[in-house]
Each structure stands twice: as C-alpha cells, then as structure tokens.
C-alpha positions, 0 to 999 in steps of 0.5 A: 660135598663128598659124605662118608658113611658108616657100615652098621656091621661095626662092634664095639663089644668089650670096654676091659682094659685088657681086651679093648676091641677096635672097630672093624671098618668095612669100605662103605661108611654109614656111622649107625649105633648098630656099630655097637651092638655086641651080638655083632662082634667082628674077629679082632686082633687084641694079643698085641694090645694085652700084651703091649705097656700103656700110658699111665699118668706120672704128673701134673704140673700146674702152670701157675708155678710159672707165673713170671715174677711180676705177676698176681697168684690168680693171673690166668694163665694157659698151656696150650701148643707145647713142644720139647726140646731135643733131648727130652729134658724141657717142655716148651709151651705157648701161653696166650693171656700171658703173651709169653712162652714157659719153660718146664724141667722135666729131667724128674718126670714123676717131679716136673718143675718151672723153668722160667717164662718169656714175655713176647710182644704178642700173643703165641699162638703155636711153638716148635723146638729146632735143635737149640731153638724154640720157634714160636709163631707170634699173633700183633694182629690190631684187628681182623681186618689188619692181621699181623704177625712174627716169627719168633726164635728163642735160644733155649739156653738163656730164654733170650730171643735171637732173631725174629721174622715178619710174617704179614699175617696171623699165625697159628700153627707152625711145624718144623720138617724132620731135616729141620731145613724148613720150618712152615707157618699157617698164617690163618687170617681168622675170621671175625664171628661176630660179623655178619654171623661169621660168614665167609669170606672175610679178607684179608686171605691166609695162606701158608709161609715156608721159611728155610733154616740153616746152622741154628738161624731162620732166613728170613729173606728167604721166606716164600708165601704159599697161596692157597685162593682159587681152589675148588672149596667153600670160601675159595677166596677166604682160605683160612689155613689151620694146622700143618706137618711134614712128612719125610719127604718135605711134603706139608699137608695143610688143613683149611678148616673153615673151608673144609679143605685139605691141601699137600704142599711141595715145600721144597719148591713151593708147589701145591701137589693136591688139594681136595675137599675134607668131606662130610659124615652122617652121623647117627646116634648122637645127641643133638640137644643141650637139654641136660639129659642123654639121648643118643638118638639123633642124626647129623646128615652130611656133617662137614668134618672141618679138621683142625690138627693133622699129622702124617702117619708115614709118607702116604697117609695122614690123620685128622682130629675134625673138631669142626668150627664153622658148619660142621665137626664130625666129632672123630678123626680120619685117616686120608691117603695123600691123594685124597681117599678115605682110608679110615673114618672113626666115627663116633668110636670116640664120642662112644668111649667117651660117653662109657667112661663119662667124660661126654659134655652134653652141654656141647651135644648141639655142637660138636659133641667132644671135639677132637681137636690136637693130635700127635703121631709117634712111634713107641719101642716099634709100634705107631700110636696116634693121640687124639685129644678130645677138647671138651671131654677133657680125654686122650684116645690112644690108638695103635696104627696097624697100616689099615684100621687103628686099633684103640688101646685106652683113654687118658684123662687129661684135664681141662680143655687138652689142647696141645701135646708132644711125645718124647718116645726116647723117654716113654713120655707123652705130654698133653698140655691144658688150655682152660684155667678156671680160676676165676670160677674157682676151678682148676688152674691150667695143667701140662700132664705127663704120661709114661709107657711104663704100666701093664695095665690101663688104670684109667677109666675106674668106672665106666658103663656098659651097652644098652640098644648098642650104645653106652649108658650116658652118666655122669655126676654121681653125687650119691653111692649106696650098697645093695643090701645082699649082693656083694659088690652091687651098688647104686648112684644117683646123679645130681641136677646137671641132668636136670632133665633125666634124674638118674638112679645107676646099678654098679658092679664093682666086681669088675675092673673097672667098675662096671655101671650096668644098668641106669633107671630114670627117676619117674613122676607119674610115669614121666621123668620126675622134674625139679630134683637134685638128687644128692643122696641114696639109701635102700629101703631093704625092699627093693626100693630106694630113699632118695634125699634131693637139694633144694633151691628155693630160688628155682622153685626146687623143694628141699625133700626126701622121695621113697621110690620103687624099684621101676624108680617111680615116686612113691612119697614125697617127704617136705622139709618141716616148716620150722626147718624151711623157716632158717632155710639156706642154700647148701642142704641135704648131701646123703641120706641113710636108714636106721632101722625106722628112721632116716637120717639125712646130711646137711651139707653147710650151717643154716641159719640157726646153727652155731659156727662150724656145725651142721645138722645131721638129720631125723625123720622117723617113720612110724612117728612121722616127726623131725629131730636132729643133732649137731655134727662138728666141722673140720674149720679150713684155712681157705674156702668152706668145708661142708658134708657131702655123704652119710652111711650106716653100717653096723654100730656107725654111721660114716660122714664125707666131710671136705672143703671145696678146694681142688689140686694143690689147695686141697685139705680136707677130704675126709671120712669120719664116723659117729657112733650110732648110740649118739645119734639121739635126735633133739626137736627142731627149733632147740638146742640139738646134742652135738655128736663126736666124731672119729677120723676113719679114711684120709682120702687125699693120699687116694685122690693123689694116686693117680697124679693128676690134680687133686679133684674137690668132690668126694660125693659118695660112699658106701660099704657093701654086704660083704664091708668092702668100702668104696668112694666115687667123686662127683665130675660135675657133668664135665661142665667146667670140669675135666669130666673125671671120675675116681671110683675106687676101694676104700681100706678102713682098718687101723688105728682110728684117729678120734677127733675132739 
C-alpha cells in the first residue's frame, strides 16, 4: 500500500480567528506533532482570510417539525444526505428510520420552516435535486445477500413521484452531472459486519449505475452498469462503491471505500479512465485509546485512508473526506490529482483543531478519531471553499482552496453526527444536515443547521486551547468555573468524570478572543492521577490552592467529598460527607462549591431524601469547627423533566446559584442565575429543619444560549465573576459523547433591575 507521510517541518501556531495559519506542506509526508510546534511557524498568506466573510450559524431546524401527520412526537427521525432545489428556496433530505424524504422552506433562512414529508417504500439512502426534480436512491434490499434497490424521482412541486428505475442493487450515493444529462448511482452492495468479522468478500459485488436524463424524466431503459471487479485493489472481486461526483467534463470519480480504491469514469461511454489505490498515512500524535483521558502520543503506522465522500475541485483534482470503515480512516482529508498523485494530505490539521476547541470524541480514539466523513465543494463571491464534516466531532472545518495547499478559515458547529451537506452559494448559504436523533437517550432531535457568509469575524469556537509540546491541550466537560482572586480575566475549570481517568483542573484567559485554556494540571493522589472523582465544582482557596467539590456514586464506589489541593493539583485533604448525611444519600449531589470566609459552602444539585419537594440543600462546612450545617434553597418547579443546581459563586454580599431543568433546544425553560443574600445563609444542624433562603433572578441565560442559532444546549455547569466583576458562564459538553461536543463560553452582563422570586 502506498503510505503518505508527514513533514515535521509543518506549524500550526496561531488558533485567532482572525489570523488562522494554514499548515504548510512539503512534498515528503510524515504526519509528527512536531507540525505544531509554534517555534516553527512557516511564512504564511493570511491577508485574504482576515479580510474575507465567514459562516456563521443563522438556523437550526429540528426535523422533528416534520414528522408526517401520523407519526408519534418521539418517532426518530433523521437528516442525512441533503440537497436544494435550484433556486435556493427548498432543502430536500433522506430520512432512513422514516423511510421518506422532508422537505424544507428556507425562502426565510434566519426562519426555516416544514415542508411536507414523502414516504417511499424503502429506505433513502442519497438525494440530489434535477431542475424540478429530486432523485433519490431507494434501499428494498431483503438481505445482504439479495441487495435491491430503485431510483426514485419525485416532482418537487407536489411531492408526488413521477417515475422510478430499478437499479439491481443497494444504492447509496447518487450525484447529477453539472449538464444534468446523466445522473450516476454507487450501488454499494454493503458488506454484513457481523459476518465472518466482516471480511471480504462478501457477494453479490457492487459497481456503479449511469443513468441518462432528458427534458425532466430518467431514462431508465438507457441505464448502463459500470463494473468495477478485477481491479488491482483489496477485495477485488468485492468492490463496494461509496460516493461518487462529476467533474465538468462528465468524468466521475468513484470511492470504493472498503477497498481503499479510487476510480475515474468516463461517463459518457462508460469506460474506466484510472483507478488507483486511496493509500495510507502514518500517523503520529494521536490518541489511540478509549481510556477516558487524552494522550496524543500514539502512532498508526501505514493507515489506510478509506475514503468516503469525495468531490471534484476543479477538472484535475479531487478531495477526499477518509473517514475509514473497514481497516483504516486516517481521520483528515486528501487532495488527489485525477492521475492518482498526492497533492495534499491534511493530516491531523483537523483532529488537531478539533481537539483545541473541544470537540475530540476520545470515546472514538480506538477508532477513527473524529471521522471525516461528507464533504462539499463550492465557490463563494470568487473564492473555492471546501467543507469537511467531521461525524463524531459534531464540526464543519471550512478551508479555502489556493490551487496547492487549502488554507483553513474556521470551524462550525454543527450538531450531532453531520452527515450531509449543500452550498447554495447564490444565497451565501451552507446547510449541514444531522444524522443522529437522540431522542430516546433524551438528547437532542436530529438538526439541518444553516450557515450565511455574512459575518466579519468567526464567532465560533468561544473557548479553545492552546500548544503544549506542539499539540493542543485535550478538554472537554467543564463542569465547574472559578475566578483568580487577583488577576483580571484568569479563571479555572474543572472536568467532570467522563475523563474518569485524567481529572483535570484548566486556567483560562478570557482576555483573549476567544478564550483561551492555557494551561491544564492533572489532578494528583500520591503524585498519581487521582482516581474515583467527578469533580463538579471549584473555588480558590485564595493561597494558591483550590477547594474542589466531587459527585458521588455510591453504585461506583465514588465518595461524595470535598478535596483541598495545592496548586501542582496534589491532594491535600480529603473531607467526607458526614454520616448523617450519607444516611439519606441520593444520587444527584454536589454541583459547586465556593469559600466564605472560613466556611464552605457546596450546591446539592437535586433533593435527597429528607428534603421536602422542590427544595435542596445548600451546604456548610466550617473549617475552623470542622462541623456541617445547611440550608434550604427553593427550586423553580418545571412543567417537564427536573430542575436541579448546578453552580455556586460568591462574590461580595451574594452568593450566585446556576439553576436549570434538563431539557435541551425547544424544550428548554429554566437556565437560570439567582442570587441569595449572603446574611441568609446561616446554617442549621443536619438532621432538623434547615432555614429556607430567598432568592432573587440575576441572569436569564436562554436569551444567551439562543444567540448563536443553534439549539438550545442543557448544561450551564459554570459560573463565576473575576477580580475585576465581569461574569462569565461556560456549558458542560458532556465529552462529546452523545453530544454535539459544543462549548458556549461567554460573558455574562448582571446590571438592571432584579426580579425577586418568592
């Protein structure tokens, strides 16, 4: 297998918006961490990306408003290969477990709106729009052993079908030719990976379907199958063909991606012009291991790429998105000539980006790191931008073709499992369509998000760190925020257990734009990382150190506490729960922690089991006396769901209180910030009745969480005010597990009047 390498003379120095350096490439590949290192910055063109728009998110639609008529409100559903219509106005998208295609207006895009769905008797694999049309390739396989399937054409007008073509196999992609005289389908024949641990081969073969159109209608008499077996590949009796596009000379580029194999088509005739292996990468500086901790220090030596979406840049080169499946996934995207040569090879310029701004899903290190996955190619006022969608880093990478090395621009966030997307360049607009709906873990619903070329600056990622040993700080989960004491704009977060293994205390500036994490200390037992810890809050000890409160579980042996480290983050002190409190223990515990003089005070996040309803405790632990109290704090009462704690803050006569239910985008009603004044917070014994504090609406933070246009995210985990009282808040992205791996950081504003609250 041909192995692509990459030069350690690569940098990456500068993660500004502003100024966002693309990696310069020398013709020797070996992808090192060295590439990061910002001693060695290359002279780089950036005037044309400082000076040039970017995306910014306008919309998010929830597909779920498009449920047909007979459907349940909790029906899954998804969004995943979409299309427009040609003038802009309709988005058109395949939706699997609904066996149906959606339709969405976007003549408003700020206001997108449902548009009616179509059932089909199958299960849409791919759409493409054709004038008046939508073309959608239509999966009635029985079994993998007798694949089958249909082209289907679909009058946009009436969302009635006009015609459909048998195919002879399953379909995934198609793509239409830019004459719109022939419309190509990869009929992939998927491989069973349950059997025989996948392995190829597995007949029935796939190969490629040509079929000609003319005035509005699919000839399917005409249809010609193009095979693909006997070529000089992996599995060459087996091709499994995945994605495939048109360049402006009808040639079709075909990725076969379980083969690791590329293939040029002459579609006109049919002929194959060139077929060459996709090749592989050594990879160096990665993580490898699901072991819920960051360690980019791994090596994948001779990864196959295993492309899945490709796209012609112009008549000679293409790019591919190598998200892998069957061996490999190289966890970037290349650049190939027509004849087969490596022009550019991105390397872990990606992942790397993605890791800074805290979208890496270490759950998938073992794997395929964040999977790029779809792709699209456009031209925007002049200027070729290509999109990669990273699948399971929930990101858009946006990169501006200069004819040799892309020059990156910015990330988009882009929800759950992006899997589609389309530009609508004579509208400014980009849409990325999401796969995943999680709604039965009580997650988010399936998105389409919009995107306009319209802003002066990126305002996405708001937090994202910087370069240690030439590569960015891994983070992610930030369930806890507190100010240094002295220094204006300096703050620290904590992360919770998803990173079970690496317990993480992160100094922030947030005198940069955007926030900058500058520095992460591992939380240490004995000079190791300390183990069975959820740490959910932080406070200063005003020394140096830090109080830190940690989330017990009793069902996995993780002890409800407050820890005292130093400022290496060694532990100190180890501060149980009392007894009497562990007698009415459940499971939703401590949530923040902030020192008052010489007491601490720590938020329990929902009622245990001797608090009246709608009430929690705010807890006490004095120092000097070394004894617990408490008192009682009123819950806002939620129509859906529970509404819990999740911060606490002092800061001259209050103390602040995060307080939100668990509900996410539409469902979303109470992220809130109150305050309680301070000379009410006189602590009772445990064990009797406990004062009941009053409390006073401070911050809405919907209307902040709303901003950005995407959907509302659930977990406003951190607060704090720093030395100079500017307030800031950060959400808790859950380790980009079942999540879109988003952070919002951002500035809080606390004048006007405040709302008391009975």
């Amino acid at each position: 297998m041909d192995v692509t390498s990459v030069s350690s003379t690569r940098a990456l120095t500068d993660y500004s918006h502003q100024q966002r350096a693309p990696i310069s490439m020398s013709s020797n590949y070996r992808i090192h961490p060295s590439w990061l290192i910002s001693g060695l910055l290359l002279a780089t063109t950036t005037g044309n990306t400082a000076a040039a728009d970017y995306f910014g998110r306008v919309a998010s639609f929830p597909v779920a408003a498009n449920l047909p008529a007979d459907a349940a409100p909790d029906q899954e559903s998804s969004a995943e290969i979409i299309s427009a219509s040609d003038d802009g106005m309709t988005l058109v998208y395949s939706d699997s477990p609904l066996g149906g295609v959606g339709f969405i207006d976007i003549s408003d895009a700020s206001n997108p709106g449902p548009a009616g769905f179509l059932s089909l008797d199958g299960e849409p694999t791919s759409v493409v729009m054709a004038g008046s049309h939508a073309l959608i390739g239509v999966n009635t396989s029985s079994s993998y052993l007798e694949p089958s399937g249909k082209l289907v054409m679909v009058e946009l007008a009436s969302r009635t079908i006009v015609s459909e073509c048998e195919l002879g196999g399953q379909p995934d992609s198609v793509a239409l030719s830019g004459d719109k005289s022939l419309l190509a389908v990869a009929i992939e024949n998927e491989r069973d990976e349950d059997l025989n641990d996948g392995a190829l081969p597995q007949l029935p073969a796939g190969f490629v379907s040509i079929v000609p159109l003319a005035d509005d209608a699919v000839d399917c008499a005409a249809l010609r199958r193009i095979d693909l077996t006997g070529l000089d590949m992996e599995g060459a009796d087996d091709p499994e063909p995945e994605f495939v596009d048109f360049n402006e000379q009808n040639e079709l580029v075909v990725t076969l991606q379980e083969n690791n194999h590329l293939v040029v088509i002459n579609a006109v005739d049919g002929s194959i012009l060139n077929d060459f292996p996709a090749g592989g990468v050594d990879l160096e500086g990665v993580d490898v291991e699901e072991e819920f901790a960051f360690d980019f220090t791994g090596r994948q030596v001779g990864r196959p790429r295993e492309p899945d979406a490709v796209k012609w840049l112009d008549t000679e080169r293409f790019v591919t998105a190598n998200e892998g499946d069957y061996k490999g996934g190289s966890r970037g995207f290349t650049i190939f000539s027509k004849g087969g040569e490596v022009l550019y090879e991105s390397g872990l310029d990606l992942e790397y980006r993605a890791i800074a701004a805290g979208h890496y899903p270490e759950k998938r290190s073992a794997n395929k790191g964040i999977e790029p996955e779809g792709l699209e190619v456009a031209t925007f006022n002049g200027e070729r931008y290509l999109f990669v969608l990273a699948e399971r880093a929930g990101i858009v990478g946006v990169y501006r073709d200069t004819g040799a090395e892309p020059e990156f621009v910015q990330l988009l966030p882009a929800g759950v499992a992006p899997e589609g997307v389309v530009a609508i360049p004579s509208r400014k607009l980009l849409a990325v369509a999401n796969e995943a709906d999680l709604i039965a873990d009580g997650g988010a619903r399936s998105h389409v998000m919009l995107y306009e070329r319209n802003q002066p600056t990126a305002n996405y990622p708001t937090l994202e760190s910087s370069l240690t040993d030439g590569k960015p700080l891994g983070w992610g989960a930030l369930s806890g925020l507190a100010a240094d004491p002295v220094s204006p704009g300096i703050l620290y977060a904590v992360t919770d257990s998803f990173y079970a293994m690496q317990p993480q205390l992160l100094t922030i500036d947030a005198t940069t734009q955007p926030a900058s994490i500058t520095s992460a200390t591992t939380i240490t037992r004995g000079g190791s990382p300390a183990q069975l810890l959820d740490l959910e809050g932080v406070s200063s000890d005003g020394e140096g150190g830090f109080w830190l409160a940690s989330e017990g579980r009793s069902d996995r042996l993780i002890p409800h506490a407050i820890y005292h480290v130093d400022a290496d983050g060694e532990i100190q002190q180890q501060i149980p729960f009392p007894a009497e409190l562990l007698a009415v223990e459940k499971r939703f515990a401590s949530e923040g922690i902030t020192l008052i003089g010489r007491t601490l005070w720590v938020a329990i996040q929902r009622s245990w089991a001797d608090d009246p309803e709608n009430r929690v405790k705010l807890l006490a632990y004095d120092l000097d006396s070394e004894t617990w109290g408490a008192v009682h704090y009123p819950l806002d009462i939620s129509e859906q769901g529970w509404v819990g704690l999740s911060e606490i803050t002092f800061h001259e006569d209050v103390v602040y209180i995060v307080e939100r239910d668990n509900q996410i985008a539409d469902q979303a009603r109470i992220k809130r910030l109150y305050q309680v004044a301070v000379s009410e917070l006189v602590p009772a014994p445990l064990g009797g009745e406990l004062p009941l504090v009053g409390k006073t609406l401070a911050h809405d933070f919907l209307p902040d969480l709303q901003a950005d246009n995407g959907y509302v995210l659930d977990k406003i985990e951190g607060f704090a005010i720093d030395a100079n009282g500017q307030a800031f808040a950060v959400t808790d992205n859950d380790g980009v597990d079942d999540s879109s791996g988003e952070t919002r950081f951002f500035p809080v504003a606390l004048s006007g009047p405040l709302a008391s609250v009975e």
